[in-house]
Backbone as XML, in Angstrom:
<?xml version="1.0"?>
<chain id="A" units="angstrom">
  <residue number="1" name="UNK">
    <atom name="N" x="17.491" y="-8.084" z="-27.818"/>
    <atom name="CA" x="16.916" y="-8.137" z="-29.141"/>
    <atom name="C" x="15.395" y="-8.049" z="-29.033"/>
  </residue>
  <residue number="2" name="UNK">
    <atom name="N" x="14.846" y="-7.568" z="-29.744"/>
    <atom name="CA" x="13.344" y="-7.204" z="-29.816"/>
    <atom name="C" x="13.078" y="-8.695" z="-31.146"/>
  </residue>
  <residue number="3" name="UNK">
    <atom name="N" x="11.768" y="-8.648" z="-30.259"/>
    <atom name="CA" x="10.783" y="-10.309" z="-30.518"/>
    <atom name="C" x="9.769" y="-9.796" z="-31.980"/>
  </residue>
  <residue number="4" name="UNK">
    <atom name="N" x="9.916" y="-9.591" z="-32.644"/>
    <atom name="CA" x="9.317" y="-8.895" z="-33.778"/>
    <atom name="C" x="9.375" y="-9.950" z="-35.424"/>
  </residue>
  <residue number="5" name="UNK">
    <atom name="N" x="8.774" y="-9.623" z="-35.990"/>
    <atom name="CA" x="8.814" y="-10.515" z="-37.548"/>
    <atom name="C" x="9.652" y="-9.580" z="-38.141"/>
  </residue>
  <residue number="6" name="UNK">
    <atom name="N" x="9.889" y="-8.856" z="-38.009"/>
    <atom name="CA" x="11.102" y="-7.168" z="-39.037"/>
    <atom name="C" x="12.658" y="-8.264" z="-38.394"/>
  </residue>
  <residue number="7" name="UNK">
    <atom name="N" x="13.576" y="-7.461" z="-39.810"/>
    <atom name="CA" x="15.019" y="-7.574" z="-39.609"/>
    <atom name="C" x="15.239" y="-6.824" z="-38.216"/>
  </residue>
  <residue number="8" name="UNK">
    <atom name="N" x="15.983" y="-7.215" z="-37.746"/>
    <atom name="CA" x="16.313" y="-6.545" z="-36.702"/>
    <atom name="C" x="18.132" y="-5.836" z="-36.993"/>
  </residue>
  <residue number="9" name="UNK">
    <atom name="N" x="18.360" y="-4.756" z="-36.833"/>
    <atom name="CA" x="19.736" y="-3.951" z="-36.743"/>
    <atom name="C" x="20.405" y="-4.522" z="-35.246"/>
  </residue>
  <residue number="10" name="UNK">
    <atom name="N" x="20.986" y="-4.800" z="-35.513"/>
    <atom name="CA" x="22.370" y="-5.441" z="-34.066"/>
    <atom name="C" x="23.375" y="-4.370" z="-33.603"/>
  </residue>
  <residue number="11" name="UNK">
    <atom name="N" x="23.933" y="-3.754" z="-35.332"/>
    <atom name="CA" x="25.584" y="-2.985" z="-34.775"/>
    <atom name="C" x="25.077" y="-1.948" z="-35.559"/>
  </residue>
  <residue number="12" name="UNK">
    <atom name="N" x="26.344" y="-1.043" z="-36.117"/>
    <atom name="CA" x="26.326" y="0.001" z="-36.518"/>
    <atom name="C" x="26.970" y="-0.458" z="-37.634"/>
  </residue>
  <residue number="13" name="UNK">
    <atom name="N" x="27.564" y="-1.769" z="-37.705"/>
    <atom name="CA" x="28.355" y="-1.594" z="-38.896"/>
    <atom name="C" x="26.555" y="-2.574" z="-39.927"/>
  </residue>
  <residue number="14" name="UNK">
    <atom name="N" x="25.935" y="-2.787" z="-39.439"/>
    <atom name="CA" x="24.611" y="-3.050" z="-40.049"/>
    <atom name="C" x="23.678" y="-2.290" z="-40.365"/>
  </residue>
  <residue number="15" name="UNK">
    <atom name="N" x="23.275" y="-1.099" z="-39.647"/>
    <atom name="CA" x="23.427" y="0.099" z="-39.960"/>
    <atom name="C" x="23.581" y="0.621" z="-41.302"/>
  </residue>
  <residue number="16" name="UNK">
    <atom name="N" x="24.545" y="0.771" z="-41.359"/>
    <atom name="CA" x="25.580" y="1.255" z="-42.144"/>
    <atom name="C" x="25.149" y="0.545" z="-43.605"/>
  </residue>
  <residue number="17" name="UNK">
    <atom name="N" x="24.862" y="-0.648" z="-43.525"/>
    <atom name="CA" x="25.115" y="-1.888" z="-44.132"/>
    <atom name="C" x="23.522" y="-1.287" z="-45.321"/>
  </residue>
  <residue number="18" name="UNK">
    <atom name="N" x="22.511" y="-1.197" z="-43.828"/>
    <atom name="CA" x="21.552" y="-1.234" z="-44.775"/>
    <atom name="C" x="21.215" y="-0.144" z="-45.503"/>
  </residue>
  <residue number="19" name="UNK">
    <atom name="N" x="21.521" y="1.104" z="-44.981"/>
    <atom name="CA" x="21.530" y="2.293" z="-45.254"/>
    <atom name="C" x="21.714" y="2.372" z="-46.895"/>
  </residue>
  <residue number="20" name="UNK">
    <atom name="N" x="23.676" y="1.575" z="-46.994"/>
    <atom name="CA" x="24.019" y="1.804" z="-48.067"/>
    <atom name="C" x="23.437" y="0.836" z="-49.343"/>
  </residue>
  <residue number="21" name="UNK">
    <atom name="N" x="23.021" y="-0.311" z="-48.879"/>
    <atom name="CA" x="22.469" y="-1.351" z="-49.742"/>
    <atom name="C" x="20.978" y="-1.090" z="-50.291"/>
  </residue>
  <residue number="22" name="UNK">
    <atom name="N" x="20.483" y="0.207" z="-49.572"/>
    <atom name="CA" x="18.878" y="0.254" z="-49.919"/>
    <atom name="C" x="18.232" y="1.411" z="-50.351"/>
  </residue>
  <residue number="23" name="UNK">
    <atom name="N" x="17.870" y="2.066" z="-50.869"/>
    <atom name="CA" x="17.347" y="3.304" z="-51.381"/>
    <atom name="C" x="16.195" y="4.367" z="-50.264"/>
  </residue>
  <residue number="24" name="UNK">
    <atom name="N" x="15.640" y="2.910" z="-49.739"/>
    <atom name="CA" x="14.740" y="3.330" z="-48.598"/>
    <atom name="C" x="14.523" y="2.777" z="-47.232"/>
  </residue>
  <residue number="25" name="UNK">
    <atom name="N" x="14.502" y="3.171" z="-46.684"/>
    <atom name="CA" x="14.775" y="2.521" z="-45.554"/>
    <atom name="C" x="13.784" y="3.393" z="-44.391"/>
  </residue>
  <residue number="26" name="UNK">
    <atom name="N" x="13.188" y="2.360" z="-43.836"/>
    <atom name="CA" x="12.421" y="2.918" z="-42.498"/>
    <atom name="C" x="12.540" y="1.925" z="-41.132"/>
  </residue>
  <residue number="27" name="UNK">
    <atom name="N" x="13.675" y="2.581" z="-40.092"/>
    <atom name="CA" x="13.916" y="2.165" z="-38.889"/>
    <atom name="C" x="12.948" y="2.482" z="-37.584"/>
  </residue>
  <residue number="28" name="UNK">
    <atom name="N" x="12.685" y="1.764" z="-36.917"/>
    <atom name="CA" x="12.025" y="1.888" z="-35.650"/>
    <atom name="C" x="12.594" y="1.438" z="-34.556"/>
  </residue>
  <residue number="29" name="UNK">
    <atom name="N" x="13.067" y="2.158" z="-33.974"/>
    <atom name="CA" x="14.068" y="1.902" z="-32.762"/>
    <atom name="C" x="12.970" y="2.505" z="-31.104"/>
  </residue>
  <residue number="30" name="UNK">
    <atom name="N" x="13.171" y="0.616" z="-30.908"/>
    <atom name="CA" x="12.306" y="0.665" z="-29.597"/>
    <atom name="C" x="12.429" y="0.035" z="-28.705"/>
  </residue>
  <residue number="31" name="UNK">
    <atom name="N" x="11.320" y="-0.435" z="-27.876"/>
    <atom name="CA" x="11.275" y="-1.459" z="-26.754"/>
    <atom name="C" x="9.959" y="-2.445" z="-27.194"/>
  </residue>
  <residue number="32" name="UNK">
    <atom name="N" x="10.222" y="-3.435" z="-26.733"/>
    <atom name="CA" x="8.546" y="-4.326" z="-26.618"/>
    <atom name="C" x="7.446" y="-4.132" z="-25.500"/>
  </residue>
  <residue number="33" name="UNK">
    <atom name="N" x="7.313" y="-2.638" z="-25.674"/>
    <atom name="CA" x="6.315" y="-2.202" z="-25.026"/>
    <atom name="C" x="4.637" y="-1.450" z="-25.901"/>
  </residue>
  <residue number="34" name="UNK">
    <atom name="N" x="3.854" y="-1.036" z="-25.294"/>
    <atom name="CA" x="2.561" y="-0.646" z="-25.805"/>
    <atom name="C" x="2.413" y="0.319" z="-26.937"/>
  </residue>
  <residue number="35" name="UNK">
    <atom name="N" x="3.232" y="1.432" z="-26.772"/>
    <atom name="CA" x="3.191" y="1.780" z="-27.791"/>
    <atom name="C" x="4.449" y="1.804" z="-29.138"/>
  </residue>
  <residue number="36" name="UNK">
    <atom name="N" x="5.380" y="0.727" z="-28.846"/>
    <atom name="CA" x="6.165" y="0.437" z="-29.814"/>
    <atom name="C" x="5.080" y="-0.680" z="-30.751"/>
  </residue>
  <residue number="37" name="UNK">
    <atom name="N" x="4.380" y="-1.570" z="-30.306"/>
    <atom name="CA" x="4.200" y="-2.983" z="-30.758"/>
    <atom name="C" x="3.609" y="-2.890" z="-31.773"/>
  </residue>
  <residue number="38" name="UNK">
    <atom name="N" x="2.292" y="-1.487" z="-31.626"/>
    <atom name="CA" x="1.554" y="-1.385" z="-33.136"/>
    <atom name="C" x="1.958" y="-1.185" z="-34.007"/>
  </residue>
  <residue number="39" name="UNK">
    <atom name="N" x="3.548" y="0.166" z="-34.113"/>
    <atom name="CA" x="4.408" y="0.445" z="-35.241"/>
    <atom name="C" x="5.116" y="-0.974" z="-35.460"/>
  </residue>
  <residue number="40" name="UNK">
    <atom name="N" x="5.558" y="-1.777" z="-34.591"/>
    <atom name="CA" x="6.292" y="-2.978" z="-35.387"/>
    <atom name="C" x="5.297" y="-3.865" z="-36.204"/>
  </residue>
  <residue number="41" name="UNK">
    <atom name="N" x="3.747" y="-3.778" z="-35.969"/>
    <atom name="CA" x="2.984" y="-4.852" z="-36.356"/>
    <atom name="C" x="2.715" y="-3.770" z="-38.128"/>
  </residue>
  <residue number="42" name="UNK">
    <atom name="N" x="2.594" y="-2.666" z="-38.124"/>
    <atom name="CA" x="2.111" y="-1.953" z="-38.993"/>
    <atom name="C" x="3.345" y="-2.710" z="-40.137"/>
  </residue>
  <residue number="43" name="UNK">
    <atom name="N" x="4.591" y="-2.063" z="-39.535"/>
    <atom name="CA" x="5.608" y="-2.409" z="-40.571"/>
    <atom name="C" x="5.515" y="-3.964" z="-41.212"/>
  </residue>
  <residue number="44" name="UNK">
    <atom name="N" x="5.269" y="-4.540" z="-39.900"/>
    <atom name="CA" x="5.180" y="-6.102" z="-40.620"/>
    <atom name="C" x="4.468" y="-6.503" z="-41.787"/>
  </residue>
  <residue number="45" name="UNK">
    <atom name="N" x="3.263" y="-5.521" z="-41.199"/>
    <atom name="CA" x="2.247" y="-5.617" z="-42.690"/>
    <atom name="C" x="2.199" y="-4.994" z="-43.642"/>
  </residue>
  <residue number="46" name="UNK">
    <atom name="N" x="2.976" y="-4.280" z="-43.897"/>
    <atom name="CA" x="3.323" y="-3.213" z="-44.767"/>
    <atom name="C" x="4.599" y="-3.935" z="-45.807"/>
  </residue>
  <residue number="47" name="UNK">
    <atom name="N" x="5.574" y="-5.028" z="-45.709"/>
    <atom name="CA" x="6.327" y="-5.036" z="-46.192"/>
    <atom name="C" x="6.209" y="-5.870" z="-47.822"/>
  </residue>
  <residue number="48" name="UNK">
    <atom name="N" x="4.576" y="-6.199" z="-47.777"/>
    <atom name="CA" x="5.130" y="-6.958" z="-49.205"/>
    <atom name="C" x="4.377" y="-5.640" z="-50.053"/>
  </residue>
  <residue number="49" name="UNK">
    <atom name="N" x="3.650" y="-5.024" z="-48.940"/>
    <atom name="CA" x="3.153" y="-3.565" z="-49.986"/>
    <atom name="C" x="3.671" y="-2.397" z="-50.197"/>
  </residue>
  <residue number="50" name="UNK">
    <atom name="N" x="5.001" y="-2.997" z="-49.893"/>
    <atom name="CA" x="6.174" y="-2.015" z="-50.331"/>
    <atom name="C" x="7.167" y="-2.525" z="-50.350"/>
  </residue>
  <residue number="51" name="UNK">
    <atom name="N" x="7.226" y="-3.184" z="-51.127"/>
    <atom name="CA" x="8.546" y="-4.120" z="-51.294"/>
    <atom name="C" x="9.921" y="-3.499" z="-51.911"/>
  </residue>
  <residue number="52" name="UNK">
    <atom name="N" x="10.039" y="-1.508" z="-51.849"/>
    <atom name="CA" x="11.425" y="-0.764" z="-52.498"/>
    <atom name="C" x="11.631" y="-0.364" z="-50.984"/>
  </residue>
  <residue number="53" name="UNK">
    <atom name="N" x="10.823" y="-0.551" z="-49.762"/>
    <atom name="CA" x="11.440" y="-0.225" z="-48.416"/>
    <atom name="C" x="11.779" y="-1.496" z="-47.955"/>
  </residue>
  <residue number="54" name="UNK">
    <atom name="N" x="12.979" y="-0.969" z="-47.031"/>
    <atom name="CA" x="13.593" y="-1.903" z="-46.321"/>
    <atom name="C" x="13.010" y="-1.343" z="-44.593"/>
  </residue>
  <residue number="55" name="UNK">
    <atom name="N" x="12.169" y="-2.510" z="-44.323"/>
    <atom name="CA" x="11.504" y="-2.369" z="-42.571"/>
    <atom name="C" x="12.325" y="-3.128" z="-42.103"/>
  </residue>
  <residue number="56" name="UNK">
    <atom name="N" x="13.013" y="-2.221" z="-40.689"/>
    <atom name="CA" x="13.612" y="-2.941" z="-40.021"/>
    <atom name="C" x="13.670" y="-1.986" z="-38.368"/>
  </residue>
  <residue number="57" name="UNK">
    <atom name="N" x="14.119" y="-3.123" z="-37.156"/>
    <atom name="CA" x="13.723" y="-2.417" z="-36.253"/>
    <atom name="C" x="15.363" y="-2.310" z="-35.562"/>
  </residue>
  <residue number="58" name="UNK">
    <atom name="N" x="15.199" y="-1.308" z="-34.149"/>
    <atom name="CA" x="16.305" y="-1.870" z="-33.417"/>
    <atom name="C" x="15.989" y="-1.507" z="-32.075"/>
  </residue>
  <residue number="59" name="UNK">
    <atom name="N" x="16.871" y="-2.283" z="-31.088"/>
    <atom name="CA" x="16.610" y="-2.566" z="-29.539"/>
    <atom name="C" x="17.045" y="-0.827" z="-29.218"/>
  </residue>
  <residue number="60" name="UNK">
    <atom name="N" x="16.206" y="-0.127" z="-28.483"/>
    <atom name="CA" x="16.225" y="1.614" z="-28.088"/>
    <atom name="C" x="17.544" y="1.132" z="-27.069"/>
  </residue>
  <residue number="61" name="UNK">
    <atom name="N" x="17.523" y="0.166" z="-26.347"/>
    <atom name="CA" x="18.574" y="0.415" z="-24.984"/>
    <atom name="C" x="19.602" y="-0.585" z="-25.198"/>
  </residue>
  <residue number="62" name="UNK">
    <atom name="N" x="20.030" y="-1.098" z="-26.602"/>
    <atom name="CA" x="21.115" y="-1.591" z="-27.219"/>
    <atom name="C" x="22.282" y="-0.121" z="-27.429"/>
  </residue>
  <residue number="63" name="UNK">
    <atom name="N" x="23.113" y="-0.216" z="-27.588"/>
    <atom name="CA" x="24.733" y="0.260" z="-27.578"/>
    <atom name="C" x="24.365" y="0.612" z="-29.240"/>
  </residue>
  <residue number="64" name="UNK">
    <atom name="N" x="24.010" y="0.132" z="-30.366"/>
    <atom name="CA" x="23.534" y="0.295" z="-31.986"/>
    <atom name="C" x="23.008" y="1.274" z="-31.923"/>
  </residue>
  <residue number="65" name="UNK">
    <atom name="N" x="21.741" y="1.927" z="-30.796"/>
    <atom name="CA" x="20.625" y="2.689" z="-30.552"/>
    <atom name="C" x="21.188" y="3.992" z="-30.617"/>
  </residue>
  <residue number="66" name="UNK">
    <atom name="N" x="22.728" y="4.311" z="-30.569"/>
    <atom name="CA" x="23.026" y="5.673" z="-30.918"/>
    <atom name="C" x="22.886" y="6.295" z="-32.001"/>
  </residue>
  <residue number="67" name="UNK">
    <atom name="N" x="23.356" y="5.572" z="-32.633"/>
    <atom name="CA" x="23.220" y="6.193" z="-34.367"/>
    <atom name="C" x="21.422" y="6.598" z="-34.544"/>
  </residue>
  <residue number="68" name="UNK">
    <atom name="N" x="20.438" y="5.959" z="-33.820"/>
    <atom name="CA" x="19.349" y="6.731" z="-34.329"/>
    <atom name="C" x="18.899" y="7.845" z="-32.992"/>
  </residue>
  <residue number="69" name="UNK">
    <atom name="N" x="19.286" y="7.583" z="-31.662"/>
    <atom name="CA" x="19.402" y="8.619" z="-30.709"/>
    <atom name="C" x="20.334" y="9.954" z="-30.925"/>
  </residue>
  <residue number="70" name="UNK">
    <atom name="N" x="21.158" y="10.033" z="-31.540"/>
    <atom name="CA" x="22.140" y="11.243" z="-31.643"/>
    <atom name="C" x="21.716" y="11.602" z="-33.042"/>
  </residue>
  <residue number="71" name="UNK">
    <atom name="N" x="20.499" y="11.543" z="-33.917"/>
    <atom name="CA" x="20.508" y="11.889" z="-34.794"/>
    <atom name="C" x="19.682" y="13.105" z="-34.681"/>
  </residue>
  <residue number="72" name="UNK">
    <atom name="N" x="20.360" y="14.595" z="-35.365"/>
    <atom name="CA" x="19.463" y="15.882" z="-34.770"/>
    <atom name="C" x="17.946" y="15.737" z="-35.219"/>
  </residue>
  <residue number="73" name="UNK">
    <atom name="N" x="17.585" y="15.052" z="-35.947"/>
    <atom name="CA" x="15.815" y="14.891" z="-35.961"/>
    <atom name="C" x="15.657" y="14.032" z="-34.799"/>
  </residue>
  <residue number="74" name="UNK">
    <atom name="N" x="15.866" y="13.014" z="-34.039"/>
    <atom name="CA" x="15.555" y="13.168" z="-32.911"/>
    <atom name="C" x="15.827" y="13.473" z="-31.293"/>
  </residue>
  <residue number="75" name="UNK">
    <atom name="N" x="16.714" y="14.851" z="-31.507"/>
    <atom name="CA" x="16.888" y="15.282" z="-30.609"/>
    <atom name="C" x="15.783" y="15.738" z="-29.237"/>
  </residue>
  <residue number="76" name="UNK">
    <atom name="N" x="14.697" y="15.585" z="-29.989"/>
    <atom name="CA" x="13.435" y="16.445" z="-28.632"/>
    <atom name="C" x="12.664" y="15.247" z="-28.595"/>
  </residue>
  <residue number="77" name="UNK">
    <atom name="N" x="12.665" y="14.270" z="-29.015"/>
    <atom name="CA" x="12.018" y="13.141" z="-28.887"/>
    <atom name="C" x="12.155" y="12.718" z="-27.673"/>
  </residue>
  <residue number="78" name="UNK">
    <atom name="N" x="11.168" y="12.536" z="-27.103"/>
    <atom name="CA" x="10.479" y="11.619" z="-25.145"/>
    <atom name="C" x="10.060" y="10.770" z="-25.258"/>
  </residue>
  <residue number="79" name="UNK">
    <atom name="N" x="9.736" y="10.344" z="-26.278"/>
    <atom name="CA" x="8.291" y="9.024" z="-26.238"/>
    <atom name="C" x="8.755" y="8.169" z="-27.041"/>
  </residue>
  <residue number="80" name="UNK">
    <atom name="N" x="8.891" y="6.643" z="-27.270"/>
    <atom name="CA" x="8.836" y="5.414" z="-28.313"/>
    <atom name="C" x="8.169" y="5.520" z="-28.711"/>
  </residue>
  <residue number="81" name="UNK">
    <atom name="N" x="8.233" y="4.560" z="-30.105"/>
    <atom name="CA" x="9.329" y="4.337" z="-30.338"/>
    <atom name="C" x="9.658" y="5.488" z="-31.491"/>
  </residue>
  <residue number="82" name="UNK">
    <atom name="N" x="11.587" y="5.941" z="-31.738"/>
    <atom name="CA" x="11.987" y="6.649" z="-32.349"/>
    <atom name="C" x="11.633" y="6.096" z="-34.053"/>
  </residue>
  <residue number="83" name="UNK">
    <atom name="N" x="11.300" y="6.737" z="-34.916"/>
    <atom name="CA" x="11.009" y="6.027" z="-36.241"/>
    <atom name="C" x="11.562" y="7.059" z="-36.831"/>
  </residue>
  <residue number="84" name="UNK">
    <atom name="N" x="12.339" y="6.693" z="-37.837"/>
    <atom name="CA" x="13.193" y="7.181" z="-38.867"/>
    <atom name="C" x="13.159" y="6.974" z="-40.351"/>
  </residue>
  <residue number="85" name="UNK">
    <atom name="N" x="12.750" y="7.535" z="-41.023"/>
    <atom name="CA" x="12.702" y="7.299" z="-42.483"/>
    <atom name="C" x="14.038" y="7.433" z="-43.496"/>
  </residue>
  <residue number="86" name="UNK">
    <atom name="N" x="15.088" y="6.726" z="-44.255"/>
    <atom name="CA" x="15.740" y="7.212" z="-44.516"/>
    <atom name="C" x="15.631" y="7.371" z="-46.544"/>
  </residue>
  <residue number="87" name="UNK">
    <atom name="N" x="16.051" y="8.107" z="-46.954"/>
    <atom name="CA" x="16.316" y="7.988" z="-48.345"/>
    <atom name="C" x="17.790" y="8.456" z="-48.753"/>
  </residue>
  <residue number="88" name="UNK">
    <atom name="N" x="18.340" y="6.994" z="-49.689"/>
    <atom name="CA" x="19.429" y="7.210" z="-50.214"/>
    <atom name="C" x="20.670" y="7.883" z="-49.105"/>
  </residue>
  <residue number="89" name="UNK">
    <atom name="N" x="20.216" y="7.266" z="-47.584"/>
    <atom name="CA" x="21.364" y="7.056" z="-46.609"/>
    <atom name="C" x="20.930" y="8.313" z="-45.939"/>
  </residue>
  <residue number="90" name="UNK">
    <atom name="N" x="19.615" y="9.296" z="-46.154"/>
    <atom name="CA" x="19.775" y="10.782" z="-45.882"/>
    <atom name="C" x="18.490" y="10.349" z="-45.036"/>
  </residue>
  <residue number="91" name="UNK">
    <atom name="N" x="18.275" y="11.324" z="-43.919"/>
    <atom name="CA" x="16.538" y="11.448" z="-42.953"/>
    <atom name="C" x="15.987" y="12.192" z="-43.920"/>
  </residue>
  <residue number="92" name="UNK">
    <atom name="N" x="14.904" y="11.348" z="-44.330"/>
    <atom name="CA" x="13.941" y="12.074" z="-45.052"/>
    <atom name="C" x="12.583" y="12.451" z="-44.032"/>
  </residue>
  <residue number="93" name="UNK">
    <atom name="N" x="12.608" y="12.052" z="-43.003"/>
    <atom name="CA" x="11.376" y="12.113" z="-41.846"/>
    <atom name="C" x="11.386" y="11.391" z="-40.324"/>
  </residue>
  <residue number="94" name="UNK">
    <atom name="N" x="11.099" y="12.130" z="-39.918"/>
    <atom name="CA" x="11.178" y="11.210" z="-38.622"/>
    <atom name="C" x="10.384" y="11.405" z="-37.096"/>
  </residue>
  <residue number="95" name="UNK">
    <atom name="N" x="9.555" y="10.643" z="-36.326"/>
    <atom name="CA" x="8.345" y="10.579" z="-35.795"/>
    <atom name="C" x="8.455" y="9.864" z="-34.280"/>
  </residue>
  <residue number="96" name="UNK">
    <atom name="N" x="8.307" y="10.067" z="-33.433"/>
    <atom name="CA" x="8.215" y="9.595" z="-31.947"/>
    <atom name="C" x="6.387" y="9.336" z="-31.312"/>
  </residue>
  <residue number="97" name="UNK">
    <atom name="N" x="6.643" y="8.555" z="-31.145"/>
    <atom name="CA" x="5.223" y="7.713" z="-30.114"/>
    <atom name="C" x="4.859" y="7.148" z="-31.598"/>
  </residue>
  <residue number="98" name="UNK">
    <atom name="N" x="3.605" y="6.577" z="-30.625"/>
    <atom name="CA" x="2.517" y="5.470" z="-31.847"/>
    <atom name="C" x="2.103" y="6.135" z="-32.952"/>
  </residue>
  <residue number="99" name="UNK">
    <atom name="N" x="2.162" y="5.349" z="-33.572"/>
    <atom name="CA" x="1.725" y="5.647" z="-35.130"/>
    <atom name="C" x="0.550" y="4.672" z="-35.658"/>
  </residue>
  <residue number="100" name="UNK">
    <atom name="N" x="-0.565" y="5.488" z="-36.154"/>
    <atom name="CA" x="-1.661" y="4.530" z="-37.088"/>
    <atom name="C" x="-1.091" y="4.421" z="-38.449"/>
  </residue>
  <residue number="101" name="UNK">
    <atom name="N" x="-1.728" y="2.841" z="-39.186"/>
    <atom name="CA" x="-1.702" y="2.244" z="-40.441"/>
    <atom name="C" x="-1.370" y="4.163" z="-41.534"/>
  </residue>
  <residue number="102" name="UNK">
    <atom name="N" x="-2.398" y="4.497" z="-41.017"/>
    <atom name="CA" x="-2.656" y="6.076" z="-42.050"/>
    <atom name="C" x="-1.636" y="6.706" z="-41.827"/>
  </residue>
  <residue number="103" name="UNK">
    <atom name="N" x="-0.742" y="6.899" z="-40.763"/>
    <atom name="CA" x="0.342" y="8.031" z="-40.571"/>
    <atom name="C" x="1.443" y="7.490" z="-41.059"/>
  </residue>
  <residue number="104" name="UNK">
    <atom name="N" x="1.880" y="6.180" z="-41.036"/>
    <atom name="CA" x="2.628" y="5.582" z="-41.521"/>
    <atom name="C" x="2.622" y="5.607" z="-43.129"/>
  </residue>
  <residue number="105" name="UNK">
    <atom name="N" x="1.508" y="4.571" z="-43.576"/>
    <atom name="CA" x="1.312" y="4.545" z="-44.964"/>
    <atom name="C" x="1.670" y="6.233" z="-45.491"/>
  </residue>
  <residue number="106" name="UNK">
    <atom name="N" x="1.586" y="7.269" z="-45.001"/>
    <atom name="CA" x="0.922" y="8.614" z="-45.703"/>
    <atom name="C" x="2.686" y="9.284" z="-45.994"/>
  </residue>
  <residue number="107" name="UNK">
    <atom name="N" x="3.367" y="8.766" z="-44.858"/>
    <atom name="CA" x="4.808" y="8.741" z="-44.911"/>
    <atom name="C" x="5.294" y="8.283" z="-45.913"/>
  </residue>
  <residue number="108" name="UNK">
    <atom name="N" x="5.220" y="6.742" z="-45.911"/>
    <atom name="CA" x="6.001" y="6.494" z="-46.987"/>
    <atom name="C" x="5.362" y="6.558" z="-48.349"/>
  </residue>
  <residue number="109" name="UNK">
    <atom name="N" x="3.911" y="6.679" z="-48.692"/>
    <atom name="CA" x="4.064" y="7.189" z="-49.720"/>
    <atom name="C" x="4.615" y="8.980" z="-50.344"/>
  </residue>
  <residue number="110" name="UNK">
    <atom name="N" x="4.696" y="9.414" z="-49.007"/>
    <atom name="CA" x="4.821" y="11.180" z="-49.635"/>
    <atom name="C" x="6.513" y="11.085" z="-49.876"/>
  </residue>
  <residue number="111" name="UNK">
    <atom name="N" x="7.249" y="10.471" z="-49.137"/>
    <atom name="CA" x="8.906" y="10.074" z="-48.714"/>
    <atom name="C" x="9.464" y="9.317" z="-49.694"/>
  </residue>
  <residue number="112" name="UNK">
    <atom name="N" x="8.684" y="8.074" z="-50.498"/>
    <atom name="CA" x="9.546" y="7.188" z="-50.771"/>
    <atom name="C" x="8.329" y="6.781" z="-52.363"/>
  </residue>
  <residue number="113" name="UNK">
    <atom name="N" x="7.036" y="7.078" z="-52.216"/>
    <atom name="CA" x="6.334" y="7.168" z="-53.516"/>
    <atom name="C" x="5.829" y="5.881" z="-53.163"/>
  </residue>
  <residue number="114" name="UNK">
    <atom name="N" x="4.059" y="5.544" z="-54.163"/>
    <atom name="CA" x="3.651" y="4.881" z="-53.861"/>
    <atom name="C" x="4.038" y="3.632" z="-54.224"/>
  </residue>
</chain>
C-alpha cells in the first residue's frame, strides 16, 4: 500500500466501484518514489479545489495495477507514475512521469471543467 493522504484503490472490484460512483475520476498508479511523490502531494492539494474529482492512488506493483497497466493509453508508458484521467468510467487523458501543479491543474480543468 502506498503511504499517501489520497484514497487508495486495493482491488479491481474498487476500481470498478469508483469509476462507477463518480463522474470524474483521476488515478495515479505508482510507487513511493521521487518522481511519483510530487503527483501524490499535488493531488492532495488539489482535492478540496475540486471537490467533482475523485483523487485517488494505487500501488504500480500490486495485482489491482492491471486495470491501469493494460489500458491502451498506457501502453508506451516507461516512467511513473502512470496517471489516468477518467470521465463517466471512459480515459479522458492520460500522462507518465512527474507532473507540475500547472500540468495537472490544466488537465483537469480542460477534462473535467473548472
Amino acid at each position: 500500500m502506498l503511504h499517501t493522504g489520497l484514497e487508495h484503490i486495493e482491488s479491481e472490484q474498487e476500481f470498478r466501484a469508483v469509476l462507477e460512483n463518480n463522474e470524474n475520476v483521476m488515478v495515479c498508479c505508482g510507487r513511493m518514489g521521487p518522481m511519483c511523490l510530487p503527483v501524490y502531494d499535488i493531488m492532495e492539494s488539489l482535492e478540496e479545489e475540486y471537490p467533482r474529482v475523485a483523487f485517488r492512488d494505487m500501488a504500480f506493483d500490486e495485482p489491482v495495477a492491471r486495470v491501469i497497466r493494460s489500458l491502451p493509453q498506457t501502453a508506451t508508458f516507461r516512467s511513473l507514475p502512470f496517471t489516468v484521467y477518467f470521465k463517466n468510467g471512459e480515459v479522458v487523458h492520460a500522462t507518465s512521469s512527474i507532473q507540475t501543479m500547472e500540468q495537472v491543474t490544466a488537465i483537469l480543468d480542460e477534462k473535467f471543467g473548472a
